[in-house]
C-alpha positions in Angstrom: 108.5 184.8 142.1 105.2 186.7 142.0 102.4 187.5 139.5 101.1 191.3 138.9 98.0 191.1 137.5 97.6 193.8 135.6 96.3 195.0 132.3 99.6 193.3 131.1 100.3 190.9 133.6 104.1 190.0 134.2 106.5 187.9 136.6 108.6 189.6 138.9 111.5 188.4 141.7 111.9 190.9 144.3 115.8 192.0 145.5 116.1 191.9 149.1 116.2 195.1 151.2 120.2 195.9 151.3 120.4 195.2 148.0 117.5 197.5 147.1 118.8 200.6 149.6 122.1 200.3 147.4 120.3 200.9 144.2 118.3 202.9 145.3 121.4 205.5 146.3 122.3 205.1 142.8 119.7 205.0 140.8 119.5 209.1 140.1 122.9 208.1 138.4 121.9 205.5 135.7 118.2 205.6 135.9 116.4 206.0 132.3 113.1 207.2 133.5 110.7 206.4 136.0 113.3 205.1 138.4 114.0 202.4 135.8 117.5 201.0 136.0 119.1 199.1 133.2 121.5 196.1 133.9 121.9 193.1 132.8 120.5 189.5 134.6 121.5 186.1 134.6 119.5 183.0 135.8 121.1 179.6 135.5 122.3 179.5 132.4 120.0 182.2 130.8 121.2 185.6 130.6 119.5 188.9 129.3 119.5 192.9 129.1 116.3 194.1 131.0 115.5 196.9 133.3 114.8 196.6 137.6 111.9 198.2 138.4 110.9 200.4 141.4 108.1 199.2 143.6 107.2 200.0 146.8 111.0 201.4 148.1 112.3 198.0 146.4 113.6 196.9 142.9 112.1 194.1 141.3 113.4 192.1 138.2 110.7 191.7 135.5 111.0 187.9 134.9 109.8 187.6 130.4 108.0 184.2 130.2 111.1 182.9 127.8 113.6 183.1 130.9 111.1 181.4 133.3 110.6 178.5 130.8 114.4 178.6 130.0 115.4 177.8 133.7 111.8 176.2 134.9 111.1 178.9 137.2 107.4 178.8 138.3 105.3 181.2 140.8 106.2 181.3 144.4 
């Protein structure tokens, strides 16, 4: 788990490199807009509808301070 900084700061989780190339190939087909690619995530025992985000040839999943509290995720 990292921190962006930001002007809006948020927590991210980045998916590993295979993972990535795959949606990568098939984001053109489900993408909503700036590479953006709905889905939906489960931690634990939380689960919730959110978007992976493209950043730097990888997806990252935008981690919303009521998930990281839910399943007592903390940085690194």
């Amino acid at each position: 788990v990292w921190h962006w900084r930001g002007p809006a700061p948020w927590y991210f989780v980045t998916v590993p490199d295979p993972e990535s190339a795959a949606l990568e190939s098939a984001s053109t087909l489900v993408t909503y807009g700036w590479g953006m690619i709905p889905v939906h995530a489960r931690i634990g025992a939380t689960a919730w509808t959110t978007a992976l985000w493209p950043k730097d040839g990888r997806s990252v999943v935008p981690l919303k301070a009521a998930i990281r509290r839910a399943e007592r995720i903390e940085l690194g």
